[in-house]
C-alpha positions in Angstrom: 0.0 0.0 0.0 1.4 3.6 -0.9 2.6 5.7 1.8 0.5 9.0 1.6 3.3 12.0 2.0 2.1 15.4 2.8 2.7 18.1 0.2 1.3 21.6 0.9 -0.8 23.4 -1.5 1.1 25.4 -3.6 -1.2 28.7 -2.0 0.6 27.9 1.4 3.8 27.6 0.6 6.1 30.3 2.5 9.1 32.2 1.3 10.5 31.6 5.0 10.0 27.7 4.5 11.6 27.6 1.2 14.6 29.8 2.6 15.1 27.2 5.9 15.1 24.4 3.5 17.9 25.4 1.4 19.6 26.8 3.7 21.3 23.5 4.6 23.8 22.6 2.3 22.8 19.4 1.4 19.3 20.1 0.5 20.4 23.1 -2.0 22.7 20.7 -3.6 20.1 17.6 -4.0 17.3 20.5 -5.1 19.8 21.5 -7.8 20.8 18.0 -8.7 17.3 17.6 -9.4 17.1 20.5 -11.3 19.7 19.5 -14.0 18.5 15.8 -14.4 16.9 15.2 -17.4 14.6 12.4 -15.8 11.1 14.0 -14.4 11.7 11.6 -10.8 14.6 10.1 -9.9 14.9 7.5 -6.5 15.7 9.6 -3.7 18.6 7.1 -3.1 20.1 8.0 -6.2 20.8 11.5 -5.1 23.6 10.6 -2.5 22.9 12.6 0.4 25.4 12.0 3.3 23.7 10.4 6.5 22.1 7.5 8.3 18.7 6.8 5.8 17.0 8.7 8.7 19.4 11.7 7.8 18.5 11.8 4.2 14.6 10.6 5.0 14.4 13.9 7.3 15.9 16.3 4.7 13.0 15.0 2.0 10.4 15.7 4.3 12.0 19.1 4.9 12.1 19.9 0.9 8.9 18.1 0.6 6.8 20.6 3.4 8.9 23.4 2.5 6.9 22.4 -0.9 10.1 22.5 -3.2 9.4 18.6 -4.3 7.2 16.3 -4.9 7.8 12.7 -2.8 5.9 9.4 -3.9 6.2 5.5 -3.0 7.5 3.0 -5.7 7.8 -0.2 -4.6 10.1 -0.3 -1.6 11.1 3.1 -2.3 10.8 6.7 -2.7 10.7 9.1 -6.0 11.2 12.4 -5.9 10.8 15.4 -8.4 10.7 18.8 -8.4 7.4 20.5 -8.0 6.7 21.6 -11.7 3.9 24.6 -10.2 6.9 26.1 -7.7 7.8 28.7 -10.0 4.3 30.1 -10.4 4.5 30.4 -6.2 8.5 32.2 -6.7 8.8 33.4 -10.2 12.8 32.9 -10.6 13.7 31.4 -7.1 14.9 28.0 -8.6 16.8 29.8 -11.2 18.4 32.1 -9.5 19.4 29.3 -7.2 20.7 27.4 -10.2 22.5 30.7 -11.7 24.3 30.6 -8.6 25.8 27.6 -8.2 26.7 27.2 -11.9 30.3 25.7 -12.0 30.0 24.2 -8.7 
């Protein structure tokens, strides 16, 4: 049975949220990771966060209710993607974010 995953609506996401989330390094780097793979989800595994799997479950949930991605079930476990309507919330945010860390 798929594990339901809270995901705000994209009305109640808050600038302040968004800014915590990234402000750890390791979520900015796995949020632009996921912006410059081509695939439209990729298994959270895949993204190589450094940590116990309770580490890397706790920054998902982080990105996930900041409302930066969107987290599903898949077998035994977890795709993630960006949200595709976060740029209507924050024209620019994500590419600004990118813009920044081009090179790195």
């Amino acid at each position: 049975m798929p594990v339901e995953l809270f995901h705000p609506p994209l009305d109640a996401v808050e600038l302040d949220a968004v800014y915590a989330a990234l402000a750890d390094r390791h979520r900015r780097a796995a949020v632009v990771r996921l912006a410059r793979t081509p695939q439209a989800e990729v298994p959270c595994a895949a993204l190589d966060l450094p940590g116990a799997k309770s580490t890397r479950s706790y920054h998902w949930k982080v990105l996930r209710e900041a409302g930066l991605v969107l987290q599903r079930s898949s077998g035994t476990g977890m795709l993630l993607r960006l949200r595709p309507d976060f740029d209507r919330r924050f024209p620019g945010l994500l590419d600004n974010l990118l813009a920044l860390t081009d090179g790195q």
